[in-house]
N, C-alpha and C positions, 0 to 999 in steps of 0.2 A: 504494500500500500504506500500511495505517495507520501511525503510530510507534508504537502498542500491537504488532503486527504484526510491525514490523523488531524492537523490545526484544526478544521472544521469541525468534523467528528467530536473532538474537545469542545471547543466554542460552544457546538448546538446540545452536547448533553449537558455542561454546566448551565445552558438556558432552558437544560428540560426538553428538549425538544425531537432528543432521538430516537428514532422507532426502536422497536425491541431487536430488527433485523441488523442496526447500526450500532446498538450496544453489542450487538453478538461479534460485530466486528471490530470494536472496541477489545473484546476481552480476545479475541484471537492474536492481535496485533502485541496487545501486551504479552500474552503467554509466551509468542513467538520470541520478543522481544528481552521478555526476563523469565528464560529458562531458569527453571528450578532442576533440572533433573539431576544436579552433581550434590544436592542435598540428601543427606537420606535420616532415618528418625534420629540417630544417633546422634545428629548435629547438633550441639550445643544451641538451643534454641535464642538465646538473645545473643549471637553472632546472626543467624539467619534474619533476627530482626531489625541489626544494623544492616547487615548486606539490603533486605528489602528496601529500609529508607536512603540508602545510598544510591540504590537502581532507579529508586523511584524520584528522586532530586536531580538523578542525571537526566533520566525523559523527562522532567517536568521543565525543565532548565534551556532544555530545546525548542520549548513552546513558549518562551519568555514574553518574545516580543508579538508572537501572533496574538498572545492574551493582552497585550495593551498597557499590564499593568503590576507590577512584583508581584501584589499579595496576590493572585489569580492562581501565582504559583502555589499558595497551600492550598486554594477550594480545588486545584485539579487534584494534587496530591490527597486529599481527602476524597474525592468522588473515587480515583482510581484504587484505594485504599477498599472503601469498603462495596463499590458497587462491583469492581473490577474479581474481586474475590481474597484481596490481600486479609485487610481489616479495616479499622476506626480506630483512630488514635487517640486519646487523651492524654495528658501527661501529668504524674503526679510525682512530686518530690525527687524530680530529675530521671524517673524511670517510666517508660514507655510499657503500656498496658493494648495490647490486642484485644479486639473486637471480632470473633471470627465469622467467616462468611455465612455459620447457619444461623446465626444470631442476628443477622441482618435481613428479616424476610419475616417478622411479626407483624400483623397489618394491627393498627389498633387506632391510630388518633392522626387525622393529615393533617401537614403543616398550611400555614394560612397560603392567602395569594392574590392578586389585585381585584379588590373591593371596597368600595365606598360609596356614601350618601355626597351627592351634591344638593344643598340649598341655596333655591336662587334668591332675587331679592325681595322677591311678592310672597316668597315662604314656600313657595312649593317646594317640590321633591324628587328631585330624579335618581334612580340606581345607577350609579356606571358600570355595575356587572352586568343588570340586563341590557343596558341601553346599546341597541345599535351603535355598529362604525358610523364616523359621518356628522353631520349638523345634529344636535340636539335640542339648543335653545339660542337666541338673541336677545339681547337685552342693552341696553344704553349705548349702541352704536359699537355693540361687541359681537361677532362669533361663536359658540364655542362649539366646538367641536371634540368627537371622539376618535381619534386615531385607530388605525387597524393594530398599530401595539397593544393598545387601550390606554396611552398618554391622554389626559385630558389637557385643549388645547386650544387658548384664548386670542382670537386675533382681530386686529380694529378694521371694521369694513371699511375701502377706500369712500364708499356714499354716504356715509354718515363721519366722516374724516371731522369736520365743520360743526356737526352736534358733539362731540368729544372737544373741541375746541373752544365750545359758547361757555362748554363746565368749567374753564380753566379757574374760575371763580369759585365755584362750590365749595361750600364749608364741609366738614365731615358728616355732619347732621341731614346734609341735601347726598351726600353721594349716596350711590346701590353699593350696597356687599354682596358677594357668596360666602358661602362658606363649605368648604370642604372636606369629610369628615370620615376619618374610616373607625370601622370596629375590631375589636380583639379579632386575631387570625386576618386582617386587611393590613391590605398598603394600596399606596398608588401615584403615581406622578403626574405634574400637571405642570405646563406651559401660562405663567401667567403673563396680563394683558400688555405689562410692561417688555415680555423677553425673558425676563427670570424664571429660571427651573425651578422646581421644587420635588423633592421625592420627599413622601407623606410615609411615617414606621405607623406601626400598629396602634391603634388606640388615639389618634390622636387628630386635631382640626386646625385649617389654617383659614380665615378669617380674612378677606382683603376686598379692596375697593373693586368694581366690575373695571372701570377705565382708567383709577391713578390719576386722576384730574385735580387734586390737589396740586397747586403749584412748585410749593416749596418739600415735596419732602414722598416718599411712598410708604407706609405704614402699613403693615399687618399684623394679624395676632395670633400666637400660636398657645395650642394645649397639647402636650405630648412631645412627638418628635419629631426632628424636621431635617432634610438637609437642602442647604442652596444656594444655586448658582446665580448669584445676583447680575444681571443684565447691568452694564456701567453708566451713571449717570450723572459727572459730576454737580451738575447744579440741581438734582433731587436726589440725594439722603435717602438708602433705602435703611428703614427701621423697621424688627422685630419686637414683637409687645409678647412678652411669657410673664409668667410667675414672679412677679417681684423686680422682673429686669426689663432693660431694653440692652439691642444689640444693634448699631448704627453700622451700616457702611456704605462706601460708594458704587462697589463694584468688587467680589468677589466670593468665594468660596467657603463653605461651613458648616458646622451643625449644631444644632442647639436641642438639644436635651432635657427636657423639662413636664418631666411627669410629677405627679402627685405624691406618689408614692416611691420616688427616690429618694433618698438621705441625701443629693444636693443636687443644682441646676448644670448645667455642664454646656459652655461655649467653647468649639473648639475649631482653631482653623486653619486648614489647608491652603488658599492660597490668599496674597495680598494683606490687610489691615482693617482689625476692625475695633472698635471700641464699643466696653458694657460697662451700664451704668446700675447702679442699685441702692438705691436711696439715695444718700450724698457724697455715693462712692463712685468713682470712673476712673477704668483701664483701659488700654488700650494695650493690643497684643496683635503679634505677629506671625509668620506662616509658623508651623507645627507647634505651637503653645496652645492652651487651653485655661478659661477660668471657671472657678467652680467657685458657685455661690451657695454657703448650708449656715441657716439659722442669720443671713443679713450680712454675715462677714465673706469677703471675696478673698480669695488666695488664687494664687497664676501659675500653673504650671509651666514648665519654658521644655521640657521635650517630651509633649503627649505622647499616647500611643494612637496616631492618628486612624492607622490601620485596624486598630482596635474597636474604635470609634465609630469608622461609617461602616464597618463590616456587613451591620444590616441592611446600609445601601447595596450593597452588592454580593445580595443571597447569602450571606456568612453568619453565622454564630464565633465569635473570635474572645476567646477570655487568656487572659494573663493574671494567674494566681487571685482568679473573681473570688468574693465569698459566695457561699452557696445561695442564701434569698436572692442576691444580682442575679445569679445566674437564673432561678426558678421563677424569676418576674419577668427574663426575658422570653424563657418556655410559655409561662403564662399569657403573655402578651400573642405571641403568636399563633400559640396552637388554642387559641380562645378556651382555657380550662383553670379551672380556678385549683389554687395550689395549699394543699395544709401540712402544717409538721406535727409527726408522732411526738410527743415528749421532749417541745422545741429545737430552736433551729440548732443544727449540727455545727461546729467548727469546722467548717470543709471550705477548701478552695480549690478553682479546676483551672488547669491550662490547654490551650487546644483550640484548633479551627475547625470546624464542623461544616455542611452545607447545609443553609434553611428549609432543604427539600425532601429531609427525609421524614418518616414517621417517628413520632415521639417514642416509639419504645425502643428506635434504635441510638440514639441518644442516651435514654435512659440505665439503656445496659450497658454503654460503655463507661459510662459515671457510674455505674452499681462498681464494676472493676476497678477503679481508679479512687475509694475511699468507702468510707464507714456508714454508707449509708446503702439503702434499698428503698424501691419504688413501688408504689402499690395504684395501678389503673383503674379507675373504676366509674364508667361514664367519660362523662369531662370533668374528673376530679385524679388527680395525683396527688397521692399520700408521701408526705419522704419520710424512712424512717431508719431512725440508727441501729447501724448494723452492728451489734457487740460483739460477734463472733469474726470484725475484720479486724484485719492488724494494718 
């Protein structure tokens, strides 16, 4: 098979989207590729688990630049890991724990996937799961439309160019809002009226004007999580409204973090300059810093774990020594299932990049391996509970 060939192949499974006759080719190319056969049982089993991740950093290393982006390289290494037939990786206390292949084929709970409420400004209510590709709705000299991706995607009719222009006056109290809103196990993306990106995490709603006719400034609001690609404008100020904060900038790249039920707010940013203010506090930070705001007081980290961070933007589960409730609010969030502890929460922390597209029990099992706890399914409720008999 080509490497034009396997790049695709790679591309279209980590987007889900290869038939089962192209995963069968997937797994032929690798077998071909990382004989096993000079193994036999006798082999020192954590040699054979370095050799696997050494084989598999070298094929993944090859695809570097077709995937666009470093961290691609773990969610390949993860898919091939466990869908390919290797395992699932977690890592705890420096030592690598296997997932193995029959452990990876429990159906029990699907991961979430692009679903949301849009309200427009008269209150109505459209699905963008069920809504047709194509024109949806118009409103204040706007477009929007649904993409055959399912990007939701806001653009200024050139006939109404001049009704968006008579607004340039309108106070906030005169403009239209949507508001866009997904639920537990949802995400979604949207094209706002200005050019700015936004990709919408689970749980959460972004809040913003239909046309940006405010003169001085573009303002939205966000609940949950967000990331975006601010469209550049210097003479309108593009501001975020969360929890307690605001997050100003002119033109670039971010994610702002701001659920309810985190222990703190979290701004953090990848490209260009932005400044966050919080009560009568203001920072201003720079590419790979991040500031975190818990209980009013702000502290600045200077070398995020950026990668860390938009992971969810791009189908990843990514932890670095998380504690256990972070991690079971991000399960929770996605796979819309409400989370309880046996005999409270465990001292557990997990390391490890995962893909957002698998079934919660295979996740589950490979964290049952990797510490003192055990998982109990039952509906949409997962039980965590301490496992006394680990060491």
């Amino acid at each position: 098979m080509k490497d034009q060939d396997i790049q695709n192949l790679l591309k279209r499974f980590q987007e889900g989207e290869c038939t089962p006759d192209e995963e069968e080719q997937l797994k032929l190319w690798y077998n071909s590729e990382n004989s096993l056969s000079d193994w036999t049982q006798e082999t020192d089993e954590n040699l054979i688990e370095l050799e696997l991740k050494n084989r598999i950093d070298a094929q993944i290393d090859h695809f570097t630049v077709a995937l666009k982006h470093p961290w691609y390289k773990f969610a390949a290494a993860a898919i091939l890991l466990c869908v390919l037939g290797v395992g699932l990786y977690f890592y705890k206390e420096q030592k690598e724990v296997k997932l193995h292949p029959d452990q990876c084929v429990t159906a029990d709970i699907e991961p979430g996937n692009n679903k949301a409420i849009l309200t427009l400004a008269d209150g109505s209510k459209i699905s963008l799961t069920d809504a047709r590709n194509g024109q949806i709705a118009s409103e204040s000299g706007i477009t929007i439309t649904k993409s055959a991706d399912g990007q939701l995607v806001y653009t200024i009719n050139p006939a109404d160019a001049d009704l968006i222009k008579s607004a340039g006056g309108a106070s906030r109290d005169q403009m239209a809002y949507n508001t866009i809103s997904t639920p537990a196990g949802g995400q979604h993306q949207i094209n706002l009226p200005d050019g700015t990106r936004v990709w919408l995490n689970s749980e959460s709603s972004l809040k913003f004007p239909v046309s940006f006719s405010d003169p001085k400034e573009r303002e939205v609001h966000l609940r949950g999580e967000a990331y975006f690609e601010v469209s550049e404008n210097k003479s309108k100020p593009f501001r975020v409204l969360s929890k307690d904060q605001v997050v100003e900038v002119l033109g670039t790249h971010f994610n702002v973090m701001a659920y309810l039920n985190e222990k703190a707010l979290e701004t953090t940013l990848l490209e260009g300059k932005v400044s966050v203010q919080a009560g009568n506090s203001e920072v201003v930070i720079t590419q790979g810093q991040q500031v975190r705001l818990r209980e009013g007081q702000i502290r600045v980290v200077k070398d995020a774990d950026v990668d860390g961070v938009v992971a969810w933007k791009n189908n990843l589960f990514q932890f670095d020594n998380t504690e256990i409730d972070q991690v079971m609010r991000q399960i929770e969030r996605w796979y819309d299932v409400d989370i309880e502890y046996q005999n409270g929460i465990p001292d557990v922390h997990f390391t490890g990049v995962v893909p957002r597209d698998l079934k919660v029990s295979i996740i589950l099992k490979a964290m049952e391996q990797t510490s003192q706890v055990k998982f109990k399914i039952e509906g949409r409720k997962i039980t965590v509970i301490k496992n006394k008999n680990k060491n």
